[in-house]
C-alpha positions as CSV (number, residue, x, y, z in Angstrom):
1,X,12.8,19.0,-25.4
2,X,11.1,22.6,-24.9
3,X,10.1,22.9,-21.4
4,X,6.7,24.6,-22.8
5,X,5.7,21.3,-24.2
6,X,6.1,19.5,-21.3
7,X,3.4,18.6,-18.0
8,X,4.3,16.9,-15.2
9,X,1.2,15.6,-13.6
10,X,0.4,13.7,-10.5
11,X,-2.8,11.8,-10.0
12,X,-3.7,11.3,-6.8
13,X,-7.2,10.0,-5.2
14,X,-8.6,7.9,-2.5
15,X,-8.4,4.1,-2.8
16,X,-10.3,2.9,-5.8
17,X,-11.7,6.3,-7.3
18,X,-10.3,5.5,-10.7
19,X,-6.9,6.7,-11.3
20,X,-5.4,3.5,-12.5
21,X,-8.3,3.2,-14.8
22,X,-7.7,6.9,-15.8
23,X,-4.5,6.0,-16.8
24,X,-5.4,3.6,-19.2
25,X,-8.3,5.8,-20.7
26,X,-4.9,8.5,-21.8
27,X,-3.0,5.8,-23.4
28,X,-6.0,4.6,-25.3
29,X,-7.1,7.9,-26.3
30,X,-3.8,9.6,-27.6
31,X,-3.2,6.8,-29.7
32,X,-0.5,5.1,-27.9
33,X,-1.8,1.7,-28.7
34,X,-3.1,0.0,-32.2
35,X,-6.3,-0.3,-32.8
36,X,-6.3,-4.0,-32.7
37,X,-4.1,-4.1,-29.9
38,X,-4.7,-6.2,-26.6
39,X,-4.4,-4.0,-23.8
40,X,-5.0,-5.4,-20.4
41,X,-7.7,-3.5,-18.0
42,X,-5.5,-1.5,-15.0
43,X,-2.5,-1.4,-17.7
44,X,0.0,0.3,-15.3
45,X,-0.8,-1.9,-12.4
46,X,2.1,-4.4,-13.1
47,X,2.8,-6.3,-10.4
48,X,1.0,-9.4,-9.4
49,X,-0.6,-8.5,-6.2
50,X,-1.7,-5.3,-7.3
51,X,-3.5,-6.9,-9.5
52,X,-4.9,-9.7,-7.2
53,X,-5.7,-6.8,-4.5
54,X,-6.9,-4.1,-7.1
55,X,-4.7,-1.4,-5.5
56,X,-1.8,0.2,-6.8
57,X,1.2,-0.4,-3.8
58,X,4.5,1.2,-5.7
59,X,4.0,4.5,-7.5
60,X,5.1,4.2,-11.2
61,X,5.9,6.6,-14.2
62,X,4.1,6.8,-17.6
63,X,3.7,9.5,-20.4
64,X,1.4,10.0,-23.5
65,X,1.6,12.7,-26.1
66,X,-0.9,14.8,-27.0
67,X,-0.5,17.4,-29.9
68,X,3.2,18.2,-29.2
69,X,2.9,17.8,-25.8
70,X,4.8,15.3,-23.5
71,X,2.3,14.9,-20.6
72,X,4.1,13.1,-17.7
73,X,2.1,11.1,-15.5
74,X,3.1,9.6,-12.2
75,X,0.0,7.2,-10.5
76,X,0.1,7.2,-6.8
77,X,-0.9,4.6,-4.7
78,X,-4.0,6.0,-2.6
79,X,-3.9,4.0,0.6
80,X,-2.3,5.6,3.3
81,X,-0.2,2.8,4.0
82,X,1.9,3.3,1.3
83,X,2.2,7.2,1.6
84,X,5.6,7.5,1.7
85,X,5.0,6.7,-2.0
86,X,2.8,9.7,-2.5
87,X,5.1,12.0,-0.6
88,X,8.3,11.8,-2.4
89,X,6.9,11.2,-6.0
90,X,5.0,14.6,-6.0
91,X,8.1,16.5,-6.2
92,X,8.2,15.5,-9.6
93,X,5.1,16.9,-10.2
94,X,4.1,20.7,-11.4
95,X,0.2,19.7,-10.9
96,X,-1.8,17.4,-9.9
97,X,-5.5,15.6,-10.8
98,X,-7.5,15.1,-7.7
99,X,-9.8,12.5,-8.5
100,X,-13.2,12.3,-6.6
101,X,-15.7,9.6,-6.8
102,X,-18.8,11.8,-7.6
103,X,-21.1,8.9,-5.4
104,X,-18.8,8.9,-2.4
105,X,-17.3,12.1,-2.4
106,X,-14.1,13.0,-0.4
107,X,-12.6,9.9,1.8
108,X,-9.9,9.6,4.4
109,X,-7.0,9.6,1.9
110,X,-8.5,12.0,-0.2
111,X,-7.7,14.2,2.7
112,X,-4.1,12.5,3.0
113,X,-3.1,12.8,-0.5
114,X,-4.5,16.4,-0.9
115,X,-2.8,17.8,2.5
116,X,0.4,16.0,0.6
117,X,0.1,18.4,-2.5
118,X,-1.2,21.3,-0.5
119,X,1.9,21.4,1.7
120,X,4.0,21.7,-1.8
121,X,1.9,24.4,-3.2
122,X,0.7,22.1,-6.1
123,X,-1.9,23.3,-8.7
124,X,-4.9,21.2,-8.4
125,X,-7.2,20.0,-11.1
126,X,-10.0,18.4,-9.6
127,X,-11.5,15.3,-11.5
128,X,-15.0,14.3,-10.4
129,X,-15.3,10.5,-11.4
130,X,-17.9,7.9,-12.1
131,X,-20.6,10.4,-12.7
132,X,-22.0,7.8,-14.8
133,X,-23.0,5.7,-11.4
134,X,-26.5,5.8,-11.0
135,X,-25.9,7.1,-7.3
136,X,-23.7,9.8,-8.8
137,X,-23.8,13.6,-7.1
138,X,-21.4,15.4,-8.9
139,X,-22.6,18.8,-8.1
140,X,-22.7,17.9,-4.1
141,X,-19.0,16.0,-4.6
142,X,-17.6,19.5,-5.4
143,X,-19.3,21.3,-2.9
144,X,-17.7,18.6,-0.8
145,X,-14.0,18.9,-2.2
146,X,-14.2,22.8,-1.5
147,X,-14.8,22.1,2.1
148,X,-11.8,20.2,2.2
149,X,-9.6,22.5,0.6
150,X,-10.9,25.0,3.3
151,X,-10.2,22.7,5.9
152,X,-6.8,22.0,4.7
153,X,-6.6,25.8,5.2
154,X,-5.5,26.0,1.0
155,X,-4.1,29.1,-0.2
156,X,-6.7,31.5,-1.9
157,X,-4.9,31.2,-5.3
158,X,-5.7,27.4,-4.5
159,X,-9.2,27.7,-4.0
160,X,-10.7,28.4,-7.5
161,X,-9.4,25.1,-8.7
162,X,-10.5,23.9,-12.4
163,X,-13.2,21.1,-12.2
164,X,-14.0,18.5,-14.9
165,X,-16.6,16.0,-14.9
166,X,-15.7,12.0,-16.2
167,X,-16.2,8.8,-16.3
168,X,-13.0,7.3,-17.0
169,X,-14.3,3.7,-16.8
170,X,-16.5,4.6,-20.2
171,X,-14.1,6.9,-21.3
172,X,-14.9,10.2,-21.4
173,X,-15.0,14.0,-19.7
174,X,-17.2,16.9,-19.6
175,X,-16.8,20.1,-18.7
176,X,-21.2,20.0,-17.0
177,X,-22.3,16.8,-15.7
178,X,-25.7,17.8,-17.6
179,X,-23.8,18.0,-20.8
180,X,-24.5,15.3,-23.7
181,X,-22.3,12.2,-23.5
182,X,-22.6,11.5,-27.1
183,X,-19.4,11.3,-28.8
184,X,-17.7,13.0,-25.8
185,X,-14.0,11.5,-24.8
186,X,-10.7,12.7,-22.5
187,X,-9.8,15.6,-25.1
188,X,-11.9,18.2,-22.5
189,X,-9.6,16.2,-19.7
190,X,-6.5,16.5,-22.0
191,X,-7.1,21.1,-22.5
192,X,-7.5,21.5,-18.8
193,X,-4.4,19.8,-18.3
194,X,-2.5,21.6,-21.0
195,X,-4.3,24.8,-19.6
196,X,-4.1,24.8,-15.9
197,X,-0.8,22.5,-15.3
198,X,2.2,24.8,-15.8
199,X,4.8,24.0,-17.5
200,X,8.1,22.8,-15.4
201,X,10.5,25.5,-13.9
202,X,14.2,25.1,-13.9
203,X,16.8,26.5,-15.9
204,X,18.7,23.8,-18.3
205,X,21.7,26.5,-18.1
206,X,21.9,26.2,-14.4
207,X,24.2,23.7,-11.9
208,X,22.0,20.1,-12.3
209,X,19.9,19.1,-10.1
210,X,18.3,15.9,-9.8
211,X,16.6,14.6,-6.8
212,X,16.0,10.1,-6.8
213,X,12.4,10.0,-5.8
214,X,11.9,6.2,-6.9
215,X,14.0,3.2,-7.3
216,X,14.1,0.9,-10.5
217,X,16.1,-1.9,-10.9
218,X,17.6,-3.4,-15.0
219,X,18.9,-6.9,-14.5
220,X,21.1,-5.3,-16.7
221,X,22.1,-2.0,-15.7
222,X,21.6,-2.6,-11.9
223,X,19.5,0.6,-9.9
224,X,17.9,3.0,-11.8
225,X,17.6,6.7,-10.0
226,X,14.2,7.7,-11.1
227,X,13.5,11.7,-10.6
228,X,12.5,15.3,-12.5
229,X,15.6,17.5,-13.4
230,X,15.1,20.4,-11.8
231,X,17.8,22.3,-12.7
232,X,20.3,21.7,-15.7
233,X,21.1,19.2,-17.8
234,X,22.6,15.9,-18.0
235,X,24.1,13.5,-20.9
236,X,25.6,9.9,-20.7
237,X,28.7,9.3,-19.8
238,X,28.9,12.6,-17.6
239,X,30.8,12.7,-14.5
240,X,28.8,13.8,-11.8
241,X,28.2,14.0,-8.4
242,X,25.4,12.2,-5.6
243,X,25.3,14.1,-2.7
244,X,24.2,11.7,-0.3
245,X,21.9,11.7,3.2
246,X,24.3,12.5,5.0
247,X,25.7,15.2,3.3
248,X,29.3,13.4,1.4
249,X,29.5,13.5,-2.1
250,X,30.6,10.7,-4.1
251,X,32.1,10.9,-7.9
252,X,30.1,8.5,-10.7
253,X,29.5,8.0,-13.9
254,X,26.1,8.2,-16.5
255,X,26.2,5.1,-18.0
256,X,22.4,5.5,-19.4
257,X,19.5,7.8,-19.4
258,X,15.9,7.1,-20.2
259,X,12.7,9.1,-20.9
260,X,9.4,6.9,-19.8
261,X,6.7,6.8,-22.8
262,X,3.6,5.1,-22.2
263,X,5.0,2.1,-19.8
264,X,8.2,1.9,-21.3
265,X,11.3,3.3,-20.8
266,X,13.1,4.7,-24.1
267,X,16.9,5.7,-24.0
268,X,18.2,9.2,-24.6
269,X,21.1,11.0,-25.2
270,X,20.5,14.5,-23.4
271,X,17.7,15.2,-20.1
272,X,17.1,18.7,-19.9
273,X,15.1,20.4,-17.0
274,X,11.7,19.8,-16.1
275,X,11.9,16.0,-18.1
276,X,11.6,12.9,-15.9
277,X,13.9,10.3,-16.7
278,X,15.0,7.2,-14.8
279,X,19.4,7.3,-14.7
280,X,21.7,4.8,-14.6
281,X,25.3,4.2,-13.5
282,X,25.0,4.1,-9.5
283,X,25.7,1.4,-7.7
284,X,24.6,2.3,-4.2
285,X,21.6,4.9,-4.7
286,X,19.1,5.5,-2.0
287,X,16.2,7.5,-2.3
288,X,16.5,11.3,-2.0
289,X,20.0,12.0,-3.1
290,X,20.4,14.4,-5.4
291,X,22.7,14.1,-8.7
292,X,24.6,17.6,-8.9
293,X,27.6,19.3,-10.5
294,X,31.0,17.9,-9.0
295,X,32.6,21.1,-9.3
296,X,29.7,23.2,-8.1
297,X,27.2,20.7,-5.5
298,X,24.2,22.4,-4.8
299,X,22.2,19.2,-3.2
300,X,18.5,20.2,-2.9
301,X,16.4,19.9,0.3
302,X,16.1,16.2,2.0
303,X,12.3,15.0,1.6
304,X,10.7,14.7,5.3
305,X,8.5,11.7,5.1
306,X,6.0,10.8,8.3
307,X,7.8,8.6,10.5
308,X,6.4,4.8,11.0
309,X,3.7,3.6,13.6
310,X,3.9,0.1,13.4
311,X,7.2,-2.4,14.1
312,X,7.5,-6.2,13.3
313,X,10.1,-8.3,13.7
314,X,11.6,-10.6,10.9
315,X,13.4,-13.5,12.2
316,X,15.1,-16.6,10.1
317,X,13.1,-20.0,10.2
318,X,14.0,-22.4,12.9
319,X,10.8,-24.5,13.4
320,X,10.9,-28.5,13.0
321,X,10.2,-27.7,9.0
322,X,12.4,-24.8,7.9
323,X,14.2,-25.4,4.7
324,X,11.6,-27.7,3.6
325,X,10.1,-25.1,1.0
326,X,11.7,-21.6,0.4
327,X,15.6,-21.5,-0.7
328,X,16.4,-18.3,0.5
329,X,16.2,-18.7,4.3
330,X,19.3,-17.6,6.1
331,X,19.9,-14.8,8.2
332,X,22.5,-12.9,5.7
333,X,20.0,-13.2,2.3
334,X,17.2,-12.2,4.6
335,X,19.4,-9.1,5.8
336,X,20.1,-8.4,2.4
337,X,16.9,-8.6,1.1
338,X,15.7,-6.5,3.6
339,X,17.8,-3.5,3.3
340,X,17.5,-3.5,-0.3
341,X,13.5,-2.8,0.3
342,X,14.4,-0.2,2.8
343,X,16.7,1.7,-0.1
344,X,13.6,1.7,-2.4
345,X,10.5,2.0,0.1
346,X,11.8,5.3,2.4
347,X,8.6,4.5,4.6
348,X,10.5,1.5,5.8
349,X,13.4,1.2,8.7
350,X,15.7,-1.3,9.4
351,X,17.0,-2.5,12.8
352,X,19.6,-5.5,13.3
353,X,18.7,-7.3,16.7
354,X,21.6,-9.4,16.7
355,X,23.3,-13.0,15.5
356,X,20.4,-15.4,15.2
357,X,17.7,-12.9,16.4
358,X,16.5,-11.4,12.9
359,X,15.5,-7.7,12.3
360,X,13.2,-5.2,13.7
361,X,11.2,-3.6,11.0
362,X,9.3,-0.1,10.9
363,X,6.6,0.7,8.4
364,X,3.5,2.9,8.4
365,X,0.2,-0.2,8.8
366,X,-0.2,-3.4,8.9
367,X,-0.7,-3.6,5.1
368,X,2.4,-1.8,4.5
369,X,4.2,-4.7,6.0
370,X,1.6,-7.7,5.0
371,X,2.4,-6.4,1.3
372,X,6.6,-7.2,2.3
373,X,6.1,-10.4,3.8
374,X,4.0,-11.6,1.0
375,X,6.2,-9.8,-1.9
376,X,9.4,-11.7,0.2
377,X,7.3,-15.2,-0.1
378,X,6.6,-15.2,-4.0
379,X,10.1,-14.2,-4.6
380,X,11.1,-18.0,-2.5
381,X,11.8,-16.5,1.0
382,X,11.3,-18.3,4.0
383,X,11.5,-16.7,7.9
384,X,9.1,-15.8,10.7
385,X,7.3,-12.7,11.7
386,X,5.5,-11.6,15.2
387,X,2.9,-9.8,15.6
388,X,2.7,-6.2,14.6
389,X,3.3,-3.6,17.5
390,X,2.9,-0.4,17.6
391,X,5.7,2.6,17.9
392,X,5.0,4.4,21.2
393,X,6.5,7.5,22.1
394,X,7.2,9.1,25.6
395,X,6.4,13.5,25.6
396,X,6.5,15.7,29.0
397,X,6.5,12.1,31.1
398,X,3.6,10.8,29.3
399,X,3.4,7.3,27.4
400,X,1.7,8.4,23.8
401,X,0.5,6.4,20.6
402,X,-0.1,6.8,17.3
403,X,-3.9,6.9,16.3
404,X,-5.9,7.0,13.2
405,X,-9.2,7.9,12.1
406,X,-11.3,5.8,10.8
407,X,-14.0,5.8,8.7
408,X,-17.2,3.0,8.4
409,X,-19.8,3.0,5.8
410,X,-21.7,0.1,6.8
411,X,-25.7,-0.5,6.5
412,X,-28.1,0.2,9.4
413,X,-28.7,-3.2,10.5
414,X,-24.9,-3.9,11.1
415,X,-24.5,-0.7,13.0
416,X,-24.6,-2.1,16.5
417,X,-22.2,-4.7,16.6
418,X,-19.3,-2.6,14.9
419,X,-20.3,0.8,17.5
420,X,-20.1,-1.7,20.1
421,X,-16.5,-3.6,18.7
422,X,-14.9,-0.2,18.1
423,X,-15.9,0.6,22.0
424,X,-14.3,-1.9,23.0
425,X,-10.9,-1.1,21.5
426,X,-10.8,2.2,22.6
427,X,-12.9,4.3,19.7
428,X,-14.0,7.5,20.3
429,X,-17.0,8.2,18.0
430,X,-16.6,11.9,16.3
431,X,-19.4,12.1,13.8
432,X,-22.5,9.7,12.7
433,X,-24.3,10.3,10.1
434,X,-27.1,8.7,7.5
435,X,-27.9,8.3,3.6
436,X,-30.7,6.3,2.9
437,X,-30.1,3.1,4.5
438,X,-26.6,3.6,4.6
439,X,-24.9,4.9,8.3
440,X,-21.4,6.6,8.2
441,X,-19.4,6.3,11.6
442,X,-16.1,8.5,12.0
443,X,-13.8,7.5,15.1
444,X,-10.4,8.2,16.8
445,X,-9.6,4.6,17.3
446,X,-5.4,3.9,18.6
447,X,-3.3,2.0,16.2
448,X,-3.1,-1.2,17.9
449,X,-7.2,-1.5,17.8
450,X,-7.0,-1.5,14.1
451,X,-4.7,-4.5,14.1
452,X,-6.6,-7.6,12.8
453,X,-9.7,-5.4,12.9
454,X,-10.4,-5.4,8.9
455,X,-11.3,-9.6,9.1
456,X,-13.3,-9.0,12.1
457,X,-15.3,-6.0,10.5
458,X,-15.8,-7.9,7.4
459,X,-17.6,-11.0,9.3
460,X,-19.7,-8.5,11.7
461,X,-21.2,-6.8,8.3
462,X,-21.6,-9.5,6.2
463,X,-18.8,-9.0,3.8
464,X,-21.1,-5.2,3.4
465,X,-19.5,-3.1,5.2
466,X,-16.3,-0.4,4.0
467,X,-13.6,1.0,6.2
468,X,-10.7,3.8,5.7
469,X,-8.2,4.9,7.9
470,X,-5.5,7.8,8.3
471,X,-3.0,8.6,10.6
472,X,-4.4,11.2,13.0
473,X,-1.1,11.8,14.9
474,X,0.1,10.7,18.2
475,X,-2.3,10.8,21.5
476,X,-2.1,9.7,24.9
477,X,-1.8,5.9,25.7
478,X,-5.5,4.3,25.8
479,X,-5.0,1.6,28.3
480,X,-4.6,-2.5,27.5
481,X,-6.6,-3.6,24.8
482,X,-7.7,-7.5,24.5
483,X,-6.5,-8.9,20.8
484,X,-7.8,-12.6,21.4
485,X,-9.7,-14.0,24.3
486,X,-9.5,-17.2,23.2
487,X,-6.8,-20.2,23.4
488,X,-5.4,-22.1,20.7
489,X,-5.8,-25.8,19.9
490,X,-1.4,-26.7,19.7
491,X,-0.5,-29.7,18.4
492,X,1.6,-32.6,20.7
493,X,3.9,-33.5,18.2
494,X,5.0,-34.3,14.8
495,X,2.3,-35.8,12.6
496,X,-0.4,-36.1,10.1
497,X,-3.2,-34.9,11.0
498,X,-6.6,-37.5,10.1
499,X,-10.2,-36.9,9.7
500,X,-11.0,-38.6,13.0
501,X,-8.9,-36.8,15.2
502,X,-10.4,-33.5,13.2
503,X,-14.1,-34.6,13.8
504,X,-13.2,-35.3,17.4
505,X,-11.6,-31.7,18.3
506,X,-14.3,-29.7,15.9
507,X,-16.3,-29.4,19.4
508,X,-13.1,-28.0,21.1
509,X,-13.5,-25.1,18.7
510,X,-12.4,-23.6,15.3
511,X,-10.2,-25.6,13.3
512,X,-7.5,-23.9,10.6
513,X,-6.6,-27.0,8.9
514,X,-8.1,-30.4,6.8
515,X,-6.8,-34.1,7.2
516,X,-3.5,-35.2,5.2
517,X,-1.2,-32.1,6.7
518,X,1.7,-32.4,7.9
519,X,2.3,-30.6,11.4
520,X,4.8,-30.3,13.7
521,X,4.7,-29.9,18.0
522,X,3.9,-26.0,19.1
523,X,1.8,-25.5,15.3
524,X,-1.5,-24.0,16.0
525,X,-4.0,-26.4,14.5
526,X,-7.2,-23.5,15.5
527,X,-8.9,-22.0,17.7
528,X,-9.9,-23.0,21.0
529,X,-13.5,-21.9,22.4
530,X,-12.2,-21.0,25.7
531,X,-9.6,-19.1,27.2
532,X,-6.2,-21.0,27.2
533,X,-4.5,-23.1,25.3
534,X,-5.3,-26.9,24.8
535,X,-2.4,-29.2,23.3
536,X,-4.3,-32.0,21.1
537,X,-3.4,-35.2,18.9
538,X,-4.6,-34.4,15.5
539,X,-3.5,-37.6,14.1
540,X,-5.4,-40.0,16.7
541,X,-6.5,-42.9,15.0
542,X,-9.9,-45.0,15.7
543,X,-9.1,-47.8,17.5
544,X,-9.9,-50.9,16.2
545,X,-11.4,-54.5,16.8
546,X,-12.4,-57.4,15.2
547,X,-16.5,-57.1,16.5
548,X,-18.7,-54.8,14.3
549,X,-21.7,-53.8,15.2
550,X,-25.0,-51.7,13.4
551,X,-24.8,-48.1,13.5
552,X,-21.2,-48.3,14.9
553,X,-19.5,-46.8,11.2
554,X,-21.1,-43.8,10.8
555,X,-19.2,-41.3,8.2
556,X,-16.9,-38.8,10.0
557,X,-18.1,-35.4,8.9
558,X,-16.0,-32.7,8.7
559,X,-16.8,-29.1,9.2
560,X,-14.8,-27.4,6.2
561,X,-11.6,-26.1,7.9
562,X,-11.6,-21.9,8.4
563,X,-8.8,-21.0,6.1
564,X,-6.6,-17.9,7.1
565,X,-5.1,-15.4,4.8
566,X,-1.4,-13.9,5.3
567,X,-3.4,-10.7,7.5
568,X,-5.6,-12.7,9.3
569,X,-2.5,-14.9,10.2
570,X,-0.6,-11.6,11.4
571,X,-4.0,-10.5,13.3
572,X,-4.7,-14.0,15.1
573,X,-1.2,-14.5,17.3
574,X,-1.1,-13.0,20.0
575,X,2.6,-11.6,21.8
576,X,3.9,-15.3,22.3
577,X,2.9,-16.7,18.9
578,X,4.8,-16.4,15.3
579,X,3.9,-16.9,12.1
580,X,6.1,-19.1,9.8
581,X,6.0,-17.7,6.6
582,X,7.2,-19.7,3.5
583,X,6.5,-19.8,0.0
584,X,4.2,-22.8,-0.3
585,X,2.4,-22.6,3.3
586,X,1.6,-20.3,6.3
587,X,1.7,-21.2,9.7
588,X,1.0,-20.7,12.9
589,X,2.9,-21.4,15.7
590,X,4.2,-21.0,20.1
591,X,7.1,-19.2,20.5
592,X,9.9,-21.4,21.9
C-alpha cells in the first residue's frame, strides 16, 4: 500500500475521557458497519473485565478507511497501572490524539501518557472531549493542556499543537466549541488527522525491520508478533531473522501475515513499511525483538520500559480445600501460565522461589496485579497470593521507595476525614484547591499507603469521592505504616458455619460471610473489633431441651455479611495472612 495513504495514530487519554468511545464513533462513521448492524457500545473493549470495569487493560489494534486512507488506530489503556502498555505500543505510532475531558481538564495520566509521547518526539493532536457536558470548559481545558506541554518541557515545534473540539459520546467534532452542532460529525476529526499526522517513514527498499510491540495468540497459528514495519518489506513464507533480547539471532519462517481492519485481522500477502500487521510463524516470541534480514541484522533499539514498584507472591493451593474447585492448580501449569503473561505484559517479572514455594511476581500497582489474579481465576486457576509489597531500593546507604502522586476530587464535606487518613500514611499535601463545592487535594503519598486505600476512600466519601495516581519516582523510606489495627475472627476448625453461631459473633465485630459455608480451621470468617486475633466456632449450635418457655424463640437476626471483592481481599491481610484464590470462591486465610 502507498505509504502516503497511510496514518498511524495513537490515542491516548486519562482514564475514562472517551477514547474507547472515540473509537467506536470512527468505525461508525466511515461506514465500517451496516446500517442495520448491532454494534455493541465500547466495541474494541473485548475482554470481559474490561467491560465489567469500564477500562481498557491490554492495548489493541484497529483501522478504518477514510477516502483512500488507511487510518491505523491503536487504543491505549490510560491507567498508569498498565503503562507498560502505552510505552511500547507508541512506537507504532507517527501521531497521536490526546484526548482531554473538557469538564476535568488534564489528570494524573494525562500527564503519564503525554510525557510517554513527548519523550518519542510524537506529533500531538489534542482532542478536547465531552464539550457537550453541561460543566464543560473547553476554552480553559486548552489553556490547561498548554501548561502541561510546558511543564513536560515539549519541544517548540510541539507547542502549537492542532486542537479540535468533540463529543464523541454524540458523535461529532468541531473545529470552535461555539460552532453549530447541527449536522456536524468526526469528518472535521477525520481532516486534522489526515492533515497533521504524517505519514510513516521507512524505506520498503531497505534491510526489514520489525519491532514485536504486542502479543496475539491464534489457537491456530500459535503467537502472533504484532508491530509497525519500519523498514522494508516482508511476504509469507520468507526466511527471516528475530534478533532477540539478548542480542542472538534465531532463523524462522513467515507462515502468515495480517493487516488489522476495523477489529479484525485480514490476511495479506506482502507488509511494506510503515503498515501494522500482526506475523505469524514464531514459536517463542517475546516482546521487543525485532524481525530483520538474516543476511544483513540490523535489530533496532530495545524499548526501556519503567521498572515495577510492587511484588507479590504466587504460591500453589495447599489449604484443607485446594482442588476442590479450579483444575489447573499445580506448581508446573501455574509456572507456565505465569511466564506466558510475562512474554506478553513486559511490565511484569518473574522470579522462581523454589520447589513448593511458588513465584515472586513484579508489576507496576496493585491493579496491575489484581487484573492477573482475576484474569488466572476465570480461566480455572486455583493458588494463593500475599499481600502486595512494595520494591525498595538502597542509594548512597539510604533505604528508598517508590512513591506516587495522587490526586482526590472529593466534596467539601468529606475533606477532613481523607486529609486526615492520607496523614496518617505518610502524605505530604502539595496543592489544595476549590471549584464550587468541589475540593481538589494533590499529595506525595509512598506506595505502600496506597495499598488497600481505594475501598477505604470510597467508604470515607460516600461512594463520591475520585482518586488518580502516578508514579512520582523513588524517595526516601517514610517510616512503618499501620495497614490493619484490627484482629481477625479465625475459625477453630472444619465446619458449616450456622445462623446462630453468626448472630452470636456479630458483636465480636465485622463478619465476611452468611450461614451454610463451608470453612475450614485458619479461614478468616471477619473482622475482629479489637486488636488481635480471636479463634471462634461458627457452627455452634443452640443447645436444646425439652422445656419451652415465652419469649425464649425469638428469630436470630442476621446483620447482612460485608462481602469483599478480589482488591479488598488483597488490601485486608496483613504480612501473615494469604488469600486463596479459586475460580468459584475467595478466601481468606493464617499463614501456616
Amino acid at each position: 500500500m502507498d505509504q502516503k495513504l497511510i496514518r498511524n495514530i495513537a490515542i491516548i487519554a486519562h482514564v475514562d475521557h472517551g477514547k474507547t468511545t472515540l473509537v467506536d464513533q470512527f468505525f461508525k462513521q466511515s461506514g465500517m458497519f451496516r446500517d442495520n448492524q448491532a454494534v455493541a457500545e465500547r466495541f474494541m473493549d473485548s475482554m470481559d473485565l474490561e467491560r465489567e470495569r469500564g477500562i481498557t487493560i491490554v492495548a489493541k489494534n484497529g483501522s478504518f478507511r477514510y477516502r483512500d486512507y488507511m487510518i491505523n488506530i491503536v487504543d491505549t489503556p490510560g491507567h498508569a497501572d498498565f503503562g507498560g502498555q502505552v510505552e511500547r505500543v507508541l512506537r507504532m505510532a507517527d501521531g497521536c490524539l490526546l484526548l482531554v475531558d473538557a469538564q476535568e481538564g488534564p489528570m494524573p495520566q494525562t500527564y503519564f501518557v503525554l510525557k510517554k509521547a513527548l519523550a518519542i518526539s510524537l506529533p500531538v493532536l489534542v482532542v478536547i472531549n465531552k464539550i457537550d457536558k453541561p460543566a464543560a470548559r473547553p476554552h480553559w481545558a486548552v489553556d490547561q493542556v498548554f501548561d502541561l506541554f510546558v511543564k513536560l518541557e515539549a519541544p517548540d515545534e510541539l507547542l502549537d499543537f492542532p486542537v479540535i473540539f468533540a463529543s464523541a459520546k454524540k458523535g461529532y467534532a468541531i473545529d470552535d466549541p461555539d460552532d453549530s452542532i447541527d449536522g456536524a460529525c468526526m469528518v472535521p476529526l477525520f481532516e486534522k488527522i489526515i492533515a497533521h499526522i504524517p505519514p510513516p517513514a521507512g524505506d520498503p527498499q531497505a534491510v526489514l525491520q520489525l519491532q514485536v510491540n504486542t502479543i496475539d495468540y491464534s489457537p491456530y497459528l500459535g503467537k502472533l508478533g504484532i508491530g509497525k514495519v519500519a523498514n522494508g518489506s516482508m511476504k509469507i513464507n520468507q526466511n527471516i531473522a528475530v534478533s532477540k533480547r539478548d542480542g542472538s539471532l534465531e532463523p524462522v519462517r513467515i507462515t502468515k501475515i495480517f493487516r488489522f481492519e476495523r477489529d479484525r485481522k485480514v490476511p495479506i500477502e506482502v507488509a511494506s513499511a510503515g503498515e501494522i500487521v500482526a506475523v505469524a510463524g514464531m514459536d517463542d516470541i517475546t516482546v521487543g525483538v525485532t524481525f530483520t534480514d538474516p543476511d544483513d541484522p540490523q535489530p533496532l533499539p530495545l524499548i526501556n520500559i519503567d521498572p515495577p514498584t510492587v511484588v507479590m507472591h504466587f504460591i500453589p493451593n495447599d489449604s484443607p480445600f485446594a482442588g476442590q474447585d479450579g483444575k489447573l492448580a499445580t506448581s508446573r501449569q501455574l509456572e507456565e501460565r505465569l511466564f506466558r503473561e510475562t512474554l506478553a505484559d513486559v511490565a511484569l517479572s518473574m522470579e522462581f522461589l523454589g520447589a513448593g514455594a511458588g513465584f515472586k511476581i513484579s508489576g507496576r500497582g496493585e491493579l496491575h496485579l489484581s487484573i492477573l489474579i482475576e484474569k488466572m481465576r476465570r480461566e480455572g486457576y486455583e493458588f494463593q497470593v500475599t499481600r502486595p509489597q512494595v520494591i525498595m531500593k538502597e542509594e548512597d546507604g539510604q533505604l528508598q521507595e517508590p512513591y506516587e502522586e495522587l490526586t482526590i476530587d472529593v466534596n467539601e464535606e468529606y475533606q477532613g476525614p481523607v486529609i486526615e487518613k492520607l496523614g496518617r500514611l505518610k502524605g505530604q499535601m502539595l496543592e489544595i484547591s476549590r471549584r464550587n463545592e468541589m475540593i481538589r487535594l494533590v499529595y506525595k503519598i509512598p506506595t505502600r499507603g496506597l495499598i488497600g486505600f481505594r475501598s477505604e476512600f470510597l467508604t470515607d466519601t460516600k461512594g463520591m469521592g475520585v482518586m488518580n495516581y502516578v508514579f512520582a519516582g523513588y524517595g526516601p523510606f517514610a517510616g512503618k505504616i499501620l495497614n490493619r489495627t484490627r484482629g481477625a475472627l479465625v475459625a477453630k476448625e472444619i465446619c458449616t458455619t450456622v445462623a446462630y453461631a453468626l448472630f452470636n459473633l456479630q458483636e465480636r465485630g465485622c463478619l465476611f460471610l452468611e450461614p451454610g459455608v463451608k470453612v475450614y480451621g485458619g479461614q478468616i470468617i471477619g473482622e475482629h473489633c479489637r486488636a488481635g486475633d480471636l479463634v471462634v466456632n461458627p457452627a455452634k449450635g443452640k443447645k436444646l431441651t425439652n422445656l419451652r418457655a415465652a419469649g425464649s424463640d425469638e428469630n436470630v437476626i442476621l446483620t447482612p455479611p460485608h462481602r469483599l471483592s478480589l482488591e479488598d481481599c488483597i488490601a485486608f491481610i496483613n504480612d501473615d495472612e494469604i488469600v486463596e484464590v479459586t475460580p468459584a470462591a475467595t478466601r481468606l486465610r493464617k499463614l501456616n
